[in-house]
C-alpha positions in Angstrom: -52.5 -12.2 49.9 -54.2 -15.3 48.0 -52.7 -13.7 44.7 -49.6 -13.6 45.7 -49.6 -17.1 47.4 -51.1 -18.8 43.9 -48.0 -16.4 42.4 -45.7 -17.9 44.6 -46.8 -22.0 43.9 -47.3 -20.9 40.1 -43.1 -19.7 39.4 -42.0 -23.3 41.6 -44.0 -25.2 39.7 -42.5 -23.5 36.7 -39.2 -25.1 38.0 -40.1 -28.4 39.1 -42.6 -28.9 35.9 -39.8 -28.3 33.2 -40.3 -30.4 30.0 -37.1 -30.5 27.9 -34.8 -31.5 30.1 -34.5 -35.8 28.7 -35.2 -34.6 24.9 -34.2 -36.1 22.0 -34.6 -34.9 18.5 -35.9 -37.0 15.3 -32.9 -36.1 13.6 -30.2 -37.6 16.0 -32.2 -41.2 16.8 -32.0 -44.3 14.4 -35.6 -45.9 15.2 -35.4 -49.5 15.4 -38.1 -51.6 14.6 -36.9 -55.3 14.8 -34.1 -57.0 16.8 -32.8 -60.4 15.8 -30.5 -62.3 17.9 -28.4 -65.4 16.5 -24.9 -67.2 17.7 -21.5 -66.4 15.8 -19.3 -68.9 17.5 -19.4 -67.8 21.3 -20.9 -64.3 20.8 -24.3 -63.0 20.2 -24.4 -61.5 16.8 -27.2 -58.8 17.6 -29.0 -57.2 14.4 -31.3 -53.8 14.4 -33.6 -53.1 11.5 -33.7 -49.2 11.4 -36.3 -47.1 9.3 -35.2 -44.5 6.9 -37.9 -41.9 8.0 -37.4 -40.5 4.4 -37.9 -43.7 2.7 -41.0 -44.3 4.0 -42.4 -40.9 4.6 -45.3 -40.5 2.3 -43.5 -37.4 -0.1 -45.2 -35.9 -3.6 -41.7 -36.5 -5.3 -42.3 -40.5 -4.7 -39.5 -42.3 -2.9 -35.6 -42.6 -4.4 -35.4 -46.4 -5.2 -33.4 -47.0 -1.6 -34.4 -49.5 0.6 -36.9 -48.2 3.5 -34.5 -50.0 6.1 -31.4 -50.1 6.9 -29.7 -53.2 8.7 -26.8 -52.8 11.3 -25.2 -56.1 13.3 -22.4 -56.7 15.7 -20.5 -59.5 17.0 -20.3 -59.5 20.6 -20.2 -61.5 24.4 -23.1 -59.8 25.3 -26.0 -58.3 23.5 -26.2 -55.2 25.4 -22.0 -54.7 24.8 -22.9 -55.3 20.7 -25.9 -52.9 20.9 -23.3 -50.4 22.1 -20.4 -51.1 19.6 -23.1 -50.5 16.8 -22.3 -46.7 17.3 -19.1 -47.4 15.3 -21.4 -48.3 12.7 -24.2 -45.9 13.0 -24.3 -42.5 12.8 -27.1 -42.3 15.2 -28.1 -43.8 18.7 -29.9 -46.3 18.3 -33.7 -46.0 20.0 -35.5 -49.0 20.7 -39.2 -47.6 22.2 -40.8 -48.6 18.6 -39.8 -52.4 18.1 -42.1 -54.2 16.6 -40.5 -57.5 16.7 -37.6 -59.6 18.2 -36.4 -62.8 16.3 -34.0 -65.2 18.4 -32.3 -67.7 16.0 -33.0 -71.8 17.6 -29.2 -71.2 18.4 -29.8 -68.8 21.0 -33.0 -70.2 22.3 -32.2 -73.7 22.5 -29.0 -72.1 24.6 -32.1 -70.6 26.7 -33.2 -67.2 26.4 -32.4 -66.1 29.7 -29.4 -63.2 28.3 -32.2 -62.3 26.1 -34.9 -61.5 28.0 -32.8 -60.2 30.5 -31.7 -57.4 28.6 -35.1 -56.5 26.6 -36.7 -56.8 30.0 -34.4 -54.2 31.7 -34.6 -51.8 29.3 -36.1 -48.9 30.1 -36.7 -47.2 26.8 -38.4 -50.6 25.6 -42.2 -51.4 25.6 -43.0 -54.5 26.0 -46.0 -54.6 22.7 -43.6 -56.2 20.6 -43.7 -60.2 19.8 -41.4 -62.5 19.9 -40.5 -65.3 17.2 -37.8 -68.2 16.9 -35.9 -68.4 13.1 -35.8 -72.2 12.2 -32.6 -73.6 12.1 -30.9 -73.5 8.4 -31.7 -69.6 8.5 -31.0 -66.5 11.0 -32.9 -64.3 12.8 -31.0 -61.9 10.4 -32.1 -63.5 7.3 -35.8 -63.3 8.6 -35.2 -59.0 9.4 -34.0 -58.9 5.4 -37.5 -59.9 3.5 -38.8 -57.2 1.6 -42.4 -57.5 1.0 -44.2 -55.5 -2.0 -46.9 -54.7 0.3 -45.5 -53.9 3.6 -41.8 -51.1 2.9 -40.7 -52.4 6.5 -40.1 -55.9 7.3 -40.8 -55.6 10.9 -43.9 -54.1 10.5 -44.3 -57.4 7.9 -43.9 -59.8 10.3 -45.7 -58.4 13.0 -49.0 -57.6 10.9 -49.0 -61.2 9.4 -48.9 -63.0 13.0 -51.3 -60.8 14.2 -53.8 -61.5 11.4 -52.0 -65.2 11.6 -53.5 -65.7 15.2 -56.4 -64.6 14.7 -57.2 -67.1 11.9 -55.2 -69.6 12.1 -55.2 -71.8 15.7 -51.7 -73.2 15.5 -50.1 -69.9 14.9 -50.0 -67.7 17.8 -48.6 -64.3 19.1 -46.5 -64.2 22.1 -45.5 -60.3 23.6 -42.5 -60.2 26.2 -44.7 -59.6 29.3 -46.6 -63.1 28.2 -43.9 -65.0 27.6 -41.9 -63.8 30.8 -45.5 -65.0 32.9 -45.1 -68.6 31.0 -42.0 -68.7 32.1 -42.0 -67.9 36.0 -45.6 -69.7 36.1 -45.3 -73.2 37.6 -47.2 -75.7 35.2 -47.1 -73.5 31.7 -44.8 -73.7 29.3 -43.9 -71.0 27.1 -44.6 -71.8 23.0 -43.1 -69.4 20.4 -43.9 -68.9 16.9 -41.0 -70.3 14.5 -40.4 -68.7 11.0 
């Protein structure tokens, strides 16, 4: 009687427990790695630094000369409605779980950075282990997404290695995630600092 009682649990947990239901193969995602954020007239234009896996996928036959990343922008009133256009551009969804960094051009944060944080904060697929850094005016958060680096093949990763070693040995430079600068913001007496590039 046990037997068939563990049996029994064992084929509805086999139903309940399923695993591929929410999949999504390499092949059909465009992994973003930086966001920037600047102003084009009233609209947010919204940039994504996207990795080509076979660019920087460590091959015998060396890499072809391309550029490890690929950038795609849009013009738009909001920057979740130009994250969406940006499927007439690419031919993949974009998938934002690996950012490594978001750069907001002094436009948009001296606007406030309320639309901003609103829509990384909300999004489910997002962590939250990814800084955040202001472009100086004169240049865009897009500009900042475009250095290529002999040392580092993607620029997000760039950025976000040199402020991490940046912090930690120089005072006046610091790192700021989204769940930090979210707490400086809704904490009565701080106020929030951001690195500027």
């Amino acid at each position: 009687m046990k037997k068939r009682r563990l049996i029994i649990i064992m084929l509805l947990m086999t139903i309940v427990l399923t695993g591929c239901w929410n999949r999504r193969e390499l092949n059909e995602l465009a992994i973003a790695v930086g966001f920037g954020v600047d102003k084009d007239g009233e609209q947010y234009r919204f940039s994504v630094q996207v990795v080509d896996p076979g660019e920087v996928a460590a091959n015998k036959g060396g890499t072809s000369g391309r550029t490890p990343v690929t950038m795609y922008h849009m013009s738009a009133p909001t920057i979740f409605e130009a994250l969406r256009k940006m499927t007439t551009v690419s031919p993949r969804k974009i998938y934002n779980s690996h950012l490594r960094i978001l750069v907001i051009g002094e436009a948009v944060a001296k606007d406030g950075l309320g639309e901003v944080l609103d829509f990384v904060s909300r999004d489910q697929e997002m962590r939250t282990d990814f800084y955040i850094v202001v472009a100086k005016e004169g240049h865009t958060a897009e500009e900042a997404l475009k250095i290529l680096t002999p040392i580092e093949k993607i620029p997000a990763n760039n950025l976000f290695h040199s402020l991490a070693a940046s912090a930690k040995a120089w005072a006046p430079s610091t790192t700021v995630t989204l769940d930090q600068l979210i707490a400086d913001l809704v904490s009565e007496g701080k106020q929030p600092v951001l690195t500027g590039l």
